[in-house]
N, C-alpha and C positions, 0 to 999 in steps of 0.2 A: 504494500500500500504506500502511494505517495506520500512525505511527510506533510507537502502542502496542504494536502487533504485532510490529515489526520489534523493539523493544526488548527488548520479552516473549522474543523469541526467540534474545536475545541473551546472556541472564541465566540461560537452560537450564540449560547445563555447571555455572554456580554456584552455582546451587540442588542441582543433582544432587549433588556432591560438596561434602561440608561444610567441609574445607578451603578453598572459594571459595566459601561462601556468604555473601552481602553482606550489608551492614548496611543493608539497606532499611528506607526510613520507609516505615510500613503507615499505611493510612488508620483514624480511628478507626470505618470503616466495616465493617472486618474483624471476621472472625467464626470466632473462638479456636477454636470448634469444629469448623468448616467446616475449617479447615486440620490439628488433629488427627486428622478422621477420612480424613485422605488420606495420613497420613504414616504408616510401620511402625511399628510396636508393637514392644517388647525385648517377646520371648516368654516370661510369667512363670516365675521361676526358684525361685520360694519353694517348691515341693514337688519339684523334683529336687534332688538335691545330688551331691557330685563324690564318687564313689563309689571304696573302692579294691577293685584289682583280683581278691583271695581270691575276691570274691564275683562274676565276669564272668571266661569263657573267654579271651578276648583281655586281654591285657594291655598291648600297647604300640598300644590303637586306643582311640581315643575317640570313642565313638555320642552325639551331639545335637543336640538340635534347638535354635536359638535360643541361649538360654543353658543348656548342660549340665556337671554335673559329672560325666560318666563320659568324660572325654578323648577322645571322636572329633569330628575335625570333618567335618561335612556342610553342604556350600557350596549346596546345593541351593537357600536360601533366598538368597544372597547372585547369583545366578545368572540367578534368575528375577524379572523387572521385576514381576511382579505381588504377589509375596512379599516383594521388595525394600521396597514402599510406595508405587508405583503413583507416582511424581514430576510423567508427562507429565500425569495424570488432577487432577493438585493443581495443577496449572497453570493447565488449563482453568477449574476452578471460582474459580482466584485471579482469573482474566481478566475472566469473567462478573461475578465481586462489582465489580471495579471497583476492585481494594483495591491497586494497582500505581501510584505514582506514585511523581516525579521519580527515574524509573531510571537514568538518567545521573550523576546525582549520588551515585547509591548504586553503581555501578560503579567509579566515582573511589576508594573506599572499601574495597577489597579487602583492603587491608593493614593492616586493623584487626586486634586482639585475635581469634585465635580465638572466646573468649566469647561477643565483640559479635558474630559473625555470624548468631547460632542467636537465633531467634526466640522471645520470651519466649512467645508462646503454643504453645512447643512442652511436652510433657509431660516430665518425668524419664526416663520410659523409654524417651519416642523420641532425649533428648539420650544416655541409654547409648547406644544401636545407632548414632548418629552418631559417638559419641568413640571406640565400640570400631572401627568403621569405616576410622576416622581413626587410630585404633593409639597413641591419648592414652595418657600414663602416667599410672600409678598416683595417681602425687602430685598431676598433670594435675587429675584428677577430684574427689578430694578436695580440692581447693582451691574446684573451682566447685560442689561441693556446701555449702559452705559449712561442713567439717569441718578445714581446715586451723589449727593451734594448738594443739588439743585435748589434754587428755593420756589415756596409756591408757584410763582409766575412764568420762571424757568421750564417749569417740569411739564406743564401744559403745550408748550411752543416744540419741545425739540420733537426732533420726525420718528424718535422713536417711542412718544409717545401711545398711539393709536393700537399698536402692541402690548404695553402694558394694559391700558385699559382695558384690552380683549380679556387679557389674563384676569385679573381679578374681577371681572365680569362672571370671569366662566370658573370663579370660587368659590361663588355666590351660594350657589345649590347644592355646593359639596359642603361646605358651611352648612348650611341650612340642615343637610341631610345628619351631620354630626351633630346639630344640634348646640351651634358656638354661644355663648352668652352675648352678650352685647357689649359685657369685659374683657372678653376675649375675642373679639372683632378687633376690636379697639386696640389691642396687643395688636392683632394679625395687620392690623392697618396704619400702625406706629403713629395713633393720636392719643397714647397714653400720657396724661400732662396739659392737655388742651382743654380748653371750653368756651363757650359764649363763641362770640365771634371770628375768635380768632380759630377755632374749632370748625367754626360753619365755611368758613373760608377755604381751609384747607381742600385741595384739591381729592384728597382721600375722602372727604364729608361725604361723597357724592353714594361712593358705595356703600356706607353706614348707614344713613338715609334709606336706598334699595330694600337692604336685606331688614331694616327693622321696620321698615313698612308693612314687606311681605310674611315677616315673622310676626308683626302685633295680628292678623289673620288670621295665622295659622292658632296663634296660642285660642283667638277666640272662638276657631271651630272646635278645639279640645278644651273650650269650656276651661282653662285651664285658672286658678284662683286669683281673684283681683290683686290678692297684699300677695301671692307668689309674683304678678307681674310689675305690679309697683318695685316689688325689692331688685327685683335682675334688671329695671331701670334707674337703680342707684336713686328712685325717688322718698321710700319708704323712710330714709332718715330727716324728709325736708319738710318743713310746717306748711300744712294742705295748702296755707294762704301765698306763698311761694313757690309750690310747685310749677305752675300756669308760666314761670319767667323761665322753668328749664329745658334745653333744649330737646330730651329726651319725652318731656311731657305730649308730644304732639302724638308719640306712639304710644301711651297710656289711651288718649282720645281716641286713634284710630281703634285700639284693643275693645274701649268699651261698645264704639260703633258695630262692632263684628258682633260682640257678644248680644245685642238687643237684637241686630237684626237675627242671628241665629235664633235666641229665645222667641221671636215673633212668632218664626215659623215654625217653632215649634210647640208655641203655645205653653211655654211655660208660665207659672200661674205666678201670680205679682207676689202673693207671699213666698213665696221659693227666694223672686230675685231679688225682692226686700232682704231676703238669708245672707245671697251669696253677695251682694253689697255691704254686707257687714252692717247693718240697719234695724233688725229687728229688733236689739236688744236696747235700743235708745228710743227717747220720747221729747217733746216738748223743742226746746231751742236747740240743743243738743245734736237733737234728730235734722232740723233745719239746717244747723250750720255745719251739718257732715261734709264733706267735701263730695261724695260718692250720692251725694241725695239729687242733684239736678238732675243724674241720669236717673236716678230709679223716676221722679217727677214723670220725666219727657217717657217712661217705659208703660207706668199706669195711663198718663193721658193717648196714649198711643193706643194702648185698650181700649179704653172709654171711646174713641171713635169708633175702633172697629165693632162693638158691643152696641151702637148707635145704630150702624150700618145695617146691620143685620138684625135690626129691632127687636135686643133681647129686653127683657123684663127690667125691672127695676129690682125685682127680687134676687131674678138673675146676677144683676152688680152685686148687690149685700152679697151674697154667697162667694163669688168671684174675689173680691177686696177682705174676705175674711170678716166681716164684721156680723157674722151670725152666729150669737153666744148661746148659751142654755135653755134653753126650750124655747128657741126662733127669736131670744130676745137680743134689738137691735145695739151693736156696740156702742156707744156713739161717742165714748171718750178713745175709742181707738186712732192712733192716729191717720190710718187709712178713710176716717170719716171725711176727710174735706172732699176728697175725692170723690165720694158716693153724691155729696152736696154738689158738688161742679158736673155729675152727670144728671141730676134733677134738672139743670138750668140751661145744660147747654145740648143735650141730647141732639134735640133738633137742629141746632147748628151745627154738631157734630156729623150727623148722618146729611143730612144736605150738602155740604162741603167734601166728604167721603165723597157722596154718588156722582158729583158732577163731577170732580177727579176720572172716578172711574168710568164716564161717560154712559152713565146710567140715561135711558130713556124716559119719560114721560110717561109713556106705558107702561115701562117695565115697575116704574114706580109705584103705579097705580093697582096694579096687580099684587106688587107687594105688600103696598098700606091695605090691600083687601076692599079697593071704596067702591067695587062692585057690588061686593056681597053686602052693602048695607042698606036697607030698605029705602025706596028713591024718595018716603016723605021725610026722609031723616036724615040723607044722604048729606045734605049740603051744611049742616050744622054738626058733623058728626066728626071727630079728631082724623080720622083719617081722609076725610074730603081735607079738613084745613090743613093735614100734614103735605096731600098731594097738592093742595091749590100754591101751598108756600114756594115748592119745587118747581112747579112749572114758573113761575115767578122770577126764582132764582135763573133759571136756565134761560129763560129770553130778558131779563138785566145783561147777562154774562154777554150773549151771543150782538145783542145789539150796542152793548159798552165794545165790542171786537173791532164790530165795522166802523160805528160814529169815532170812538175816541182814539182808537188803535190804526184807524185805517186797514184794514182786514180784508181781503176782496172778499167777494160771496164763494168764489170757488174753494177758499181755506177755510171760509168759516164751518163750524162743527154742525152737525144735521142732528140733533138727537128728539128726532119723532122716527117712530118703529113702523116700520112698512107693514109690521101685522097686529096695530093699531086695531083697536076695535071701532065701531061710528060711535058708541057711545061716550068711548074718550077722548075721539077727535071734536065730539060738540062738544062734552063739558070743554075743552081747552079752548074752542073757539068763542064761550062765553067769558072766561077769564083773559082773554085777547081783549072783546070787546068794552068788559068792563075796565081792563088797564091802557085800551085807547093805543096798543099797539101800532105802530107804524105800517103799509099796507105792504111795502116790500115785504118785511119780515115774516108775515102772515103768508104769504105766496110763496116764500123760501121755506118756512117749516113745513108748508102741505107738499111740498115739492113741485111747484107748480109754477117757479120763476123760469124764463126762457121757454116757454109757449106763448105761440099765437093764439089768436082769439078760437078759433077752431077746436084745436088740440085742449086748449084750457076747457071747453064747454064741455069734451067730454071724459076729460080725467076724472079721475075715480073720485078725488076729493075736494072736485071742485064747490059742491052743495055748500062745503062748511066755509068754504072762500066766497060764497053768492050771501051765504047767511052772515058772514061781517060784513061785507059792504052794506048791505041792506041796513043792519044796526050803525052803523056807520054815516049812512045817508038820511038815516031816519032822525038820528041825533043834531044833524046841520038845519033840517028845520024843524026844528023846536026851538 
């Protein structure tokens, strides 16, 4: 057997893994090329970037290829030998060239400088996907980019920039995946020592920022404990009234915003999240001046609408806010009472304000207040006529505040009358039209009946209740 060969085959593993890759002297027969186009490519990164989660369903996964900023990792490429960068296939062509001597000597040499192992006719992008391989730090790389010294403004400008930032881009989710502190970023990102401004400044902010965005997220889909995430944001030793000034405070907010809306949809029940706020066990000013109470506030009234919307009971609330003691009697020094009292008074604007959000119809509404099923000598004086008469009300303010004060053409303005309208709810609305003296366009835009001719108008479906306002309409002029 050749010894070249035996040697060749010796030098495999160290080539494979670049922490053993040796300081071989190449022959000047070598051909920089021939060996770049055998070795992986860092998958360019200049048009993804690390995206936060508002804008992606998952929030504690990160989907990418190569280098991504949206924090999924997929090993796919790290997996598969051919994705990898094909090592045995750069071997054989290294064999062929001829460009392998005194191997021996360059195995003696193992315990060089990382640096020195990595072959200058390797490219930037293949020495990234080596160093990120190799789980180099931060500072690692910027040293051998030749960015070490520099000061903020420096580090931004040189060309080898745009490199680094790939690199600690594509940290981000191996980070994440390990699970770094926010102390330990902070190490990894050498802004141990900084704060305030001069903190925000630093051109490393940017990725601390990233990763605690998308980590306040994560912590709030594992529900994970408010004074757990206060502490690992170094806030837990600051007076509540100070916290709001630290720079770290903005991902305590993000964290709570995760956790409500999580709990929304999940319906967890307000005395739970009163628990997990840390709240239950306080009353009176106490309870007011918790730092942790403006969210639970905006969590119950967040209820209260939805509980409006869907026209539960009032009994309904008592039970939901806890306030239903010993044989059904009302709590009412508890301190979830105000709450019960602020849905007494505001229900109806609660649920009004929901339904045109949700572009609830006019019919649909009517159907839901039930003002069919109410006997028609009683209809019009009965909470559910005045609950539907208030809505329709609301929704032609809204639509005609669009066009007069907004400028709004008719073609964007919002249509919410229901094409499977019944005639008896298109006439009650066309009496509440003509008792509020509605405008005549508007009346023809909510029958659907603007842009027809006279023809086509006489014999659309809903023309009658568009004949029966004008007539009320003309009847009113003389008098």
């Amino acid at each position: 057997m050749r010894w070249d060969f035996v040697l060749l085959t010796a030098t495999i593993p160290l080539l494979a893994s670049s922490d053993a890759l040796s300081a071989s002297k190449f022959s000047t027969m070598a051909s920089s090329a021939a060996l770049t186009s055998t070795t992986s490519i860092v998958a360019e990164t200049t048009n993804t970037r690390f995206l936060r989660v508002g804008k992606t369903s998952n929030t504690d996964r990160y989907a990418s290829k190569g280098i991504d900023r949206n924090f999924v990792v997929d090993d796919t490429s790290i997996n598969n030998p051919e994705e990898r960068g094909g090592w045995a296939g750069a071997l054989e062509k290294l064999k062929s060239l001829k460009i392998i001597k005194s191997v021996s000597r360059s195995v003696s040499k193992t315990t060089n400088l990382f640096s020195d192992k990595i072959s200058p006719a390797l490219s930037l992008k293949s020495k990234l996907q080596v160093w990120s391989n190799n789980k180099k730090s931060v500072s690692f790389v910027r040293k051998e980019l030749g960015m070490e010294g520099l000061d903020d403004v420096e580090l931004t400008q040189v060309k080898n920039f745009k490199f680094y930032d790939d690199y600690v881009t594509s940290q981000l989710p191996v980070w994440s995946k390990k699970e770094l502190t926010p102390d330990e970023v902070v190490s990894e990102l050498g802004l141990r020592g900084l704060s305030g401004a001069e903190l925000m400044s630093n051109p490393n902010f940017k990725y601390y920022d990233e990763y605690l965005v998308q980590q306040a997220l994560v912590w709030a889909k594992k529900d994970v404990d408010v004074d757990v995430v206060l502490k690992r944001l170094g806030l837990d030793t600051m007076p509540a009234a100070t916290r709001p000034e630290a720079v770290s405070y903005k991902y305590y907010e993000e964290f709570v915003a995760g956790l409500m809306r999580s709990w929304m949809e999940k319906e967890v029940p307000v005395t739970e999240v009163m628990a997990k706020f840390k709240l239950d066990k306080l009353t009176g000013q106490e309870l007011l001046n918790h730092p942790n109470y403006k969210y639970y506030k905006n969590y119950v009234k967040n209820n209260l609408k939805a509980w409006a919307g869907d026209l539960k009971s009032y009994e309904y609330v008592v039970e939901k806010l806890g306030l239903k003691g010993p044989r059904g009697k009302l709590l009412d020094r508890h301190s979830n009472f105000v709450f019960l009292k602020k849905f007494g008074t505001h229900a109806d604007k609660y649920r009004e304000q929901l339904w045109l959000k949700q572009s609830v119809t006019s019919y649909d509404a009517w159907k839901r207040l039930g003002v069919d099923r109410v006997r028609e000598t009683m209809r019009k004086s009965s909470d559910s006529y005045v609950a539907y008469k208030n809505y329709v009300n609301l929704i032609d303010d809204y639509i005609v505040d669009l066009k007069i004060k907004e400028g709004v053409k008719d073609e964007n303005l919002p249509r919410l009358t229901s094409n499977d309208a019944s005639e008896l709810e298109l006439h009650e609305k066309t009496l509440i039209w003509e008792g509020m003296k509605r405008p005549e366009w508007y009346v023809k835009f909510s029958l659907e009946l603007d842009g027809l001719k006279e023809a086509a108008l006489k014999k659309a479906a809903n023309y009658q209740h568009y004949k029966h306002y004008l007539d009320a309409k003309n009847a009113v002029k003389h008098t």
